[in-house]
DSSP file (Angstrom, degrees, kcal/mol; ACC not computed):
  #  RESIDUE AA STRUCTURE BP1 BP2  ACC     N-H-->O    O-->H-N    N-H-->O    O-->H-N    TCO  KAPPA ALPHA  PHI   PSI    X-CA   Y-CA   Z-CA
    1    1 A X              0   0    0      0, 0.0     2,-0.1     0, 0.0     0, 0.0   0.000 360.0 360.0 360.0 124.2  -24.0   -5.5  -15.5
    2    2 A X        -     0   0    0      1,-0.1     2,-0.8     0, 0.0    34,-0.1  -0.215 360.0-110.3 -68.7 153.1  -22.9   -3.8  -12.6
    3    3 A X        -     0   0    0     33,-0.2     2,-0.5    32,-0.2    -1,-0.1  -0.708  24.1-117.2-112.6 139.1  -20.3   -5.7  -10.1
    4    4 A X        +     0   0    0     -2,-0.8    -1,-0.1     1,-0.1    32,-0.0  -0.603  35.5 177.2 -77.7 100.8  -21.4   -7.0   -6.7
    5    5 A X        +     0   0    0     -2,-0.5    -1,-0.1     4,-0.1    -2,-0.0  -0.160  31.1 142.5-109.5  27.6  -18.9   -4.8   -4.4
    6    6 A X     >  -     0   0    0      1,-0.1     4,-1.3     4,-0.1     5,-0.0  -0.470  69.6-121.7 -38.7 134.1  -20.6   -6.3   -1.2
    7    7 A X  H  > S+     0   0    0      2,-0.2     4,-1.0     1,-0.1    -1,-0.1   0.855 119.0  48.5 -50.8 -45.6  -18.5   -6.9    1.3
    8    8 A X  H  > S+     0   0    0      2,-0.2     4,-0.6     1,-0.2    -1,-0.1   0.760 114.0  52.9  11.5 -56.4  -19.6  -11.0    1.1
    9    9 A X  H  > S+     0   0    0      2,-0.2     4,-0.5     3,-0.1    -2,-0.2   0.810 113.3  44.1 -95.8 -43.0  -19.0  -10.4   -2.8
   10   10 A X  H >< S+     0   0    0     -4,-1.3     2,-2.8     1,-0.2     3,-1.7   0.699 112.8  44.3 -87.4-101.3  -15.3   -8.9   -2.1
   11   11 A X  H 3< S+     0   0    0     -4,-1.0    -2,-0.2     1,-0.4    -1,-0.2   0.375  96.9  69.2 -36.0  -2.8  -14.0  -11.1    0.2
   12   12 A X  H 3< S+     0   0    0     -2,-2.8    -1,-0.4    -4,-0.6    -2,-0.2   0.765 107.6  44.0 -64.3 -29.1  -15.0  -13.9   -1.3
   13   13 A X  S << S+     0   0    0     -3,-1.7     2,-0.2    -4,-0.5    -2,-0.2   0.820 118.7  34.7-107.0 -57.5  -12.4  -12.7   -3.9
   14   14 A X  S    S-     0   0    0     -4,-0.2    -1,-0.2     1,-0.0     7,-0.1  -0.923  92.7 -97.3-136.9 134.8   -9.4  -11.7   -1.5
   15   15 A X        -     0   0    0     -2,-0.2     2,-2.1     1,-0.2     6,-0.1  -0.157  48.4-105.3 -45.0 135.0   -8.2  -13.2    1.7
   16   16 A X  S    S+     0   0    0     -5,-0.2     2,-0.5     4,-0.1    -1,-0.2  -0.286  71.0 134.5 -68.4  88.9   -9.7  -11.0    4.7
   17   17 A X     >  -     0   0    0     -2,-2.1     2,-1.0    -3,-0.0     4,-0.8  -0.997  62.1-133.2-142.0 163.0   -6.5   -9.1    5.8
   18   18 A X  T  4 S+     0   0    0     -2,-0.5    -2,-0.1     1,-0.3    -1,-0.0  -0.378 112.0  42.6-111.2  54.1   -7.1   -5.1    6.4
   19   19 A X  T  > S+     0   0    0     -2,-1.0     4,-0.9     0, 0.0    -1,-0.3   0.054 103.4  76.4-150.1 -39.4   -3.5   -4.8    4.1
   20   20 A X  H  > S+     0   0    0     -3,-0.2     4,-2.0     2,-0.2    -2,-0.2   0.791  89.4  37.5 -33.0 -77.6   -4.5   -7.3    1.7
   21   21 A X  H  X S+     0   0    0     -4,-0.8     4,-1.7     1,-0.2    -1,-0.2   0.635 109.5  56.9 -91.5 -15.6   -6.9   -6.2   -0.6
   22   22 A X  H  > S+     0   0    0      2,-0.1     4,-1.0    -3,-0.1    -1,-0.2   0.715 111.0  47.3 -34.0 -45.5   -5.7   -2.7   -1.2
   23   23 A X  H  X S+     0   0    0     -4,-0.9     4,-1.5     2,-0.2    -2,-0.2   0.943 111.4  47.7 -93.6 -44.0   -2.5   -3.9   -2.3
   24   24 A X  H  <>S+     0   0    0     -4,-2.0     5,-3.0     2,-0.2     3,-0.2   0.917 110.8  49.8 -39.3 -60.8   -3.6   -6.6   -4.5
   25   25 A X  H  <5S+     0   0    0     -4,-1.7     8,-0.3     1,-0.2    -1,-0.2   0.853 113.0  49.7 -67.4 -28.8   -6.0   -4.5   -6.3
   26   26 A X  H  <5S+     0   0    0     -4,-1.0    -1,-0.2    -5,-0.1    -2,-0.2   0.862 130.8   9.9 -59.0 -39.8   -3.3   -1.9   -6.8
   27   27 A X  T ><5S+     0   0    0     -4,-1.5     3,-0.8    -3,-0.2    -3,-0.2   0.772 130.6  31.2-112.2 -88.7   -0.6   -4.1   -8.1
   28   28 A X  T 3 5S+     0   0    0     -5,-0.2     2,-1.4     1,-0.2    -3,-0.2   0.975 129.1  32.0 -39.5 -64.4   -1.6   -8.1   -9.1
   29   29 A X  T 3>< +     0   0    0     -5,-3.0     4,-1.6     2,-0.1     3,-0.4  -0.362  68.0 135.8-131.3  63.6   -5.3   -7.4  -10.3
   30   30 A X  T X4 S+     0   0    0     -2,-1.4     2,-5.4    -3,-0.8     3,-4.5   0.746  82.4  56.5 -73.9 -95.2   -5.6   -3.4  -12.0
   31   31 A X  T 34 S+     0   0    0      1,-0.4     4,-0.3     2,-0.2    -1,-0.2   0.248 106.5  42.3 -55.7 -12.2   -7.6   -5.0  -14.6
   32   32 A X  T 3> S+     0   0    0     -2,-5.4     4,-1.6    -3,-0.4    -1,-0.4   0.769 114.8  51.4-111.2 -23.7  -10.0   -6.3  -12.2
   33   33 A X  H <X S+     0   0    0     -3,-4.5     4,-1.2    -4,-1.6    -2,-0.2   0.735 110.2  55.7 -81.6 -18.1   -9.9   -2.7  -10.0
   34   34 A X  H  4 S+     0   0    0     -4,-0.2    -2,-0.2     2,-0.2    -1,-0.2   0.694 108.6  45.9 -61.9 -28.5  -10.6   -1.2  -13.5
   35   35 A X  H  4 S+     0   0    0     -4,-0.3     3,-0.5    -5,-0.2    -2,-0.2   0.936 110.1  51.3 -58.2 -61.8  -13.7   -3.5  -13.8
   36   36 A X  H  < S+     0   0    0     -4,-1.6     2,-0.4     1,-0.3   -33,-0.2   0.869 123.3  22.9 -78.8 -35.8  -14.8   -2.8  -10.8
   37   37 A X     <  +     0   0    0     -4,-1.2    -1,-0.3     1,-0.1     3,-0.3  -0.909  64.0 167.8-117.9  85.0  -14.8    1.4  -11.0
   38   38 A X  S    S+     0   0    0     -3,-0.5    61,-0.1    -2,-0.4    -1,-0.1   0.682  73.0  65.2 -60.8 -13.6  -14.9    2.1  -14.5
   39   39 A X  S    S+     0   0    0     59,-0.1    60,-3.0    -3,-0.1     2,-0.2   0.722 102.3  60.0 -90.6 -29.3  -15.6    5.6  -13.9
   40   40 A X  E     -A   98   0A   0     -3,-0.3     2,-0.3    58,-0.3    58,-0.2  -0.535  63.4-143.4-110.3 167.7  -11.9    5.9  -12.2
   41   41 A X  E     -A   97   0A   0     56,-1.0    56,-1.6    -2,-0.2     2,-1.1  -0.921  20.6-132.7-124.7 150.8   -8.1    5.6  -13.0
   42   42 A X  E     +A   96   0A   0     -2,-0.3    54,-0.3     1,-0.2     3,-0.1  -0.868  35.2 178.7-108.7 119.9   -5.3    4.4  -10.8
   43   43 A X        -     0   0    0     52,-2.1     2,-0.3    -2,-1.1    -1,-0.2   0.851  62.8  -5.1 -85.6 -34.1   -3.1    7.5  -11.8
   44   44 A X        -     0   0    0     51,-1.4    -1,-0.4    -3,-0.2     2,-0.2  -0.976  57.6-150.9-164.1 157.8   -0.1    6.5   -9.7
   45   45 A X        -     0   0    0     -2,-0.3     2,-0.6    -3,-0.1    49,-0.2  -0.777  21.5-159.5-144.2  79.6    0.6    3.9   -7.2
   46   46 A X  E     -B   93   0B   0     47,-2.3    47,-1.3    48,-0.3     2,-1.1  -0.484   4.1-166.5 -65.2  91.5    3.5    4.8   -3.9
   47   47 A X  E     +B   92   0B   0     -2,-0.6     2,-0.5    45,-0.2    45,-0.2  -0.482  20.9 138.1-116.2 159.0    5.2    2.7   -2.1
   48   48 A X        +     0   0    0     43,-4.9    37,-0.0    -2,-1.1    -2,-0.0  -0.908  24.8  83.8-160.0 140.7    7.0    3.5    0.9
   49   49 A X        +     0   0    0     -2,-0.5    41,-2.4    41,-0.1     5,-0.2   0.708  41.8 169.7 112.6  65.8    7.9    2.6    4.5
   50   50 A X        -     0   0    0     39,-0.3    -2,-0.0    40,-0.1    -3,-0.0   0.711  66.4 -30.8 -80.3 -40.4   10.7    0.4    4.0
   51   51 A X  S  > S+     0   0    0      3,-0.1     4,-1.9    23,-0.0     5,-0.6   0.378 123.4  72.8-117.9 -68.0   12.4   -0.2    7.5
   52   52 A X  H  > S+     0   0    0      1,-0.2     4,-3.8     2,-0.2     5,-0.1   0.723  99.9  44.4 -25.2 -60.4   11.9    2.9    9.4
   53   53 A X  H >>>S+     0   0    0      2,-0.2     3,-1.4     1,-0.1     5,-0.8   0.924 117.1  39.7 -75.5 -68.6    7.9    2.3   10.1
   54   54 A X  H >45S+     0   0    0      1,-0.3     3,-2.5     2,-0.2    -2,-0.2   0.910 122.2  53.6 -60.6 -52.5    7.7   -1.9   11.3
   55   55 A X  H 3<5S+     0   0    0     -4,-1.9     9,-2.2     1,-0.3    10,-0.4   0.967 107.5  40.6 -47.7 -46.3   11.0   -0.9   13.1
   56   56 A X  H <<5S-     0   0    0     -4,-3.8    -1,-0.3    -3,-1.4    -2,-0.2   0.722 117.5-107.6 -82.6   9.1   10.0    2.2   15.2
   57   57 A X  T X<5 -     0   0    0     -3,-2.5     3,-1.7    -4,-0.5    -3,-0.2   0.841  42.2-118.4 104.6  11.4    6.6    0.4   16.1
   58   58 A X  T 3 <S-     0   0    0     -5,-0.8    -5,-0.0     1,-0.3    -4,-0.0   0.386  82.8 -15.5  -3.5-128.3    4.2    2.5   14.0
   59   59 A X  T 3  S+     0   0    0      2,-0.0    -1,-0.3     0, 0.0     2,-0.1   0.720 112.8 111.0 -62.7  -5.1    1.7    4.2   15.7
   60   60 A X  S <  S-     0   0    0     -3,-1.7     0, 0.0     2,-0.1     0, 0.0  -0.425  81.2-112.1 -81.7 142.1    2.4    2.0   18.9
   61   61 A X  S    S+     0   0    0     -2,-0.1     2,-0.2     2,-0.0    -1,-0.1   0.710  94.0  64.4 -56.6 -55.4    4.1    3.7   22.1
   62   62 A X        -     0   0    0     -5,-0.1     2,-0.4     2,-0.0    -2,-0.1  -0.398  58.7-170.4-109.3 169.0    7.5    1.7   21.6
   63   63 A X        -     0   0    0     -2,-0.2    -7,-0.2     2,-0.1    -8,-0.1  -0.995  28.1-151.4-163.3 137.9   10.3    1.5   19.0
   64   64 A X  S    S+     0   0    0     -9,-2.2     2,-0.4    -2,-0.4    -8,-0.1   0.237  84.9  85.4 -96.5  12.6   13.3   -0.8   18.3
   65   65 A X  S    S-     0   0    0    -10,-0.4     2,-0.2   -13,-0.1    -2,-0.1  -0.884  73.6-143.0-112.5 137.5   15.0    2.4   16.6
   66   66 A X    >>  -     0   0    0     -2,-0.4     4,-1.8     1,-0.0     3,-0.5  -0.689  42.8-107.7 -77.3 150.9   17.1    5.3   18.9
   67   67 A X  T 34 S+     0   0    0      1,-0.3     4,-0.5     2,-0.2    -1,-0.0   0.520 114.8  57.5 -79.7  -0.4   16.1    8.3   17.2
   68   68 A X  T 3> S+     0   0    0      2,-0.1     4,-1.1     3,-0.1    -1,-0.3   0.492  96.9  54.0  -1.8 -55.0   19.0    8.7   15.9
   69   69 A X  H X> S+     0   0    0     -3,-0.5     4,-2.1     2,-0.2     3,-0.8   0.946 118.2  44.8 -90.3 -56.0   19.5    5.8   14.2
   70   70 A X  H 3X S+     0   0    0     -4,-1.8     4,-1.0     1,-0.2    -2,-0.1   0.602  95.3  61.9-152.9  74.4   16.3    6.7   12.8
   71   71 A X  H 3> S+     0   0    0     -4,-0.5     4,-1.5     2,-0.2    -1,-0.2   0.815 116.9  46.2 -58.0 -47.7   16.4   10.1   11.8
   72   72 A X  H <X S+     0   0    0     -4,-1.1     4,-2.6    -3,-0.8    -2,-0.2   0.866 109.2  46.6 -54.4 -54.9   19.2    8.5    9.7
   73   73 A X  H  X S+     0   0    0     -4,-2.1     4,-0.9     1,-0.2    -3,-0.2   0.827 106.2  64.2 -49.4 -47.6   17.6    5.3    8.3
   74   74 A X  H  X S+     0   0    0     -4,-1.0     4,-0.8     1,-0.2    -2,-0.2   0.892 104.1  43.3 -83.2 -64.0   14.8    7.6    7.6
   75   75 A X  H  X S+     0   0    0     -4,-1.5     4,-2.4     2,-0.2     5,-0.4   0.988 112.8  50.0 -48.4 -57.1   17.3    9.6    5.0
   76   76 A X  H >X S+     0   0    0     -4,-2.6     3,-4.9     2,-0.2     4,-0.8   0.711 110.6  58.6 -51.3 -90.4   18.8    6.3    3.3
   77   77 A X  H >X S+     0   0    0     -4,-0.9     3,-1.9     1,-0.3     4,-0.7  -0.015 102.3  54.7   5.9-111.1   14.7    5.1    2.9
   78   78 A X  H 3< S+     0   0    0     -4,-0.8     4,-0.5     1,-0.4    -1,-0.3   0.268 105.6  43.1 -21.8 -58.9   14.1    7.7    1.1
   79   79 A X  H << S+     0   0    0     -3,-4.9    -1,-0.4    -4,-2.4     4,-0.4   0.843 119.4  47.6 -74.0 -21.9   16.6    7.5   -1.6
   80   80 A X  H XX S+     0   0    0     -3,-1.9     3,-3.2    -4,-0.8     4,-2.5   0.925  84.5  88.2 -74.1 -45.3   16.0    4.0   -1.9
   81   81 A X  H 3X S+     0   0    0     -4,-0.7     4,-2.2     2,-0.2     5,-0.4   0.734  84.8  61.0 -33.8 -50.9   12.1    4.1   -2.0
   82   82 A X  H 34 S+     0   0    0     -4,-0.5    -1,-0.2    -3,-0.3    -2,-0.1   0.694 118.3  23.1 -74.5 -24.2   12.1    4.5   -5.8
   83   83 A X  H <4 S+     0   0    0     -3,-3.2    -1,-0.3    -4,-0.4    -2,-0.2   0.776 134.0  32.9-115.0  -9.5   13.8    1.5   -6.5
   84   84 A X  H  X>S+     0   0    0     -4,-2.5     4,-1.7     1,-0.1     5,-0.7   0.415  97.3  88.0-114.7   3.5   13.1   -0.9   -3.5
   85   85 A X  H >X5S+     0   0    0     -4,-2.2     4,-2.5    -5,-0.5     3,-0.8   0.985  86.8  48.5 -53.8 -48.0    9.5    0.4   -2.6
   86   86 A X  H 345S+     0   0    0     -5,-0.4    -1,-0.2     1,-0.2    -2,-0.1   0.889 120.1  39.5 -48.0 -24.8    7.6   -1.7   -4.8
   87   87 A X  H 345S+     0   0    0     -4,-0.2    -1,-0.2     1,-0.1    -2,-0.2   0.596 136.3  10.1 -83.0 -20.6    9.7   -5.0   -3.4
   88   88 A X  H <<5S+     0   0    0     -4,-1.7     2,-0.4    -3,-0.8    -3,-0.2   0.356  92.5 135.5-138.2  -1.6   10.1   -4.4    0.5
   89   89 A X     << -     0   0    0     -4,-2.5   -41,-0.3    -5,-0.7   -39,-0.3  -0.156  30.6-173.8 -55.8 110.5    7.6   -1.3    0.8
   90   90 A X        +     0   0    0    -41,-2.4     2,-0.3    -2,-0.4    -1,-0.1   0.270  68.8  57.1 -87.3  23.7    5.1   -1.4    4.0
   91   91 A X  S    S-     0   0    0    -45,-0.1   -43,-4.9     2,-0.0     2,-0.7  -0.979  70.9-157.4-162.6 110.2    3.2    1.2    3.5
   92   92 A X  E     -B   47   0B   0     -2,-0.3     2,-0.7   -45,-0.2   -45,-0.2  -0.828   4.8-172.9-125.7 115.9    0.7    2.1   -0.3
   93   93 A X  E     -B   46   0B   0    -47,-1.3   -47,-2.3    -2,-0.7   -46,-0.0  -0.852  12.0-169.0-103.0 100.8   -0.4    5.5   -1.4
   94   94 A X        -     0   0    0     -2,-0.7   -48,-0.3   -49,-0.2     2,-0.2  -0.264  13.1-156.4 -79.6-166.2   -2.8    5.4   -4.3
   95   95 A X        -     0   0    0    -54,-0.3   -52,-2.1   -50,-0.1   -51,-1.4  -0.317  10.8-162.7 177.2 127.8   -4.0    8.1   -6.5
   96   96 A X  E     -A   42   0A   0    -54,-0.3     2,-0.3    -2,-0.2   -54,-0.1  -0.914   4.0-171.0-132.5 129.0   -7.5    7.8   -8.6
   97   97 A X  E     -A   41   0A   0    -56,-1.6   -56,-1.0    -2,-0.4     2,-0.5  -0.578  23.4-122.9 -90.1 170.4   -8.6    9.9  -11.5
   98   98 A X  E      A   40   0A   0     -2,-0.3   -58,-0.3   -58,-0.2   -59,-0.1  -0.974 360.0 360.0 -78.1 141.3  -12.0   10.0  -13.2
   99   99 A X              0   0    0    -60,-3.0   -59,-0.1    -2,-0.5   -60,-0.1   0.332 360.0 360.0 -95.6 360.0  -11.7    9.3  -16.4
C-alpha cells in the first residue's frame, strides 16, 4: 500500500510549523520517514546554527551581534556544533541516499 503523502494526509500527522516537520521526521520518527520513502536513506543528519543565526537576525536587515562579536561566536559554534548541535542547533541539513 502506498502512503497518503497529501498535504491534508501530512499534517494531520505533525503540527503545521514550516520547522516542524522536517525536524521530526529527521530525528523522533526515521522509522516513519523510512515508511514513507522506501526508496531513500537518511545518510546523515547536521545540525547547526547554534547562537550566531537567531542572534544576528537571519536573513532580516538587523542583528543583536557587532560583527565582531560574531565573527568570534561564529568560531566557538563551530567547535561546539558536534556535540551541542543536536541539543540547541537552529538550523538541519539532511542527506538522502537511494537505497
Amino acid at each position: 500500500m502506498t502512503p497518503d503523502l497529501s498535504p491534508e494526509a501530512v499534517l494531520a500527522l505533525y503540527p503545521p510549523h514550516a520547522d516542524t516537520i522536517p525536524t521530526l521526521l529527521a530525528s523522533r520518527d526515521r522509522a516513519r520517514l523510512a515508511a514513507l520513502l522506501p526508496s531513500l536513506r537518511l545518510a546523515r543528519t547536521d545540525w547547526f546554527s547554534l547562537w550566531v543565526y537567531p542572534l544576528s537576525g537571519g536573513f532580516k536587515s538587523w542583528s543583536l551581534l557587532p560583527d565582531r562579536a560574531g565573527q568570534a561566536l561564529l568560531l566557538l559554534e563551530r567547535k561546539l556544533e558536534p556535540a551541542l548541535g543536536w541539543l540547541c542547533g537552529f538550523r538541519l541539513l539532511t542527506v538522502m541516499e537511494r537505497v
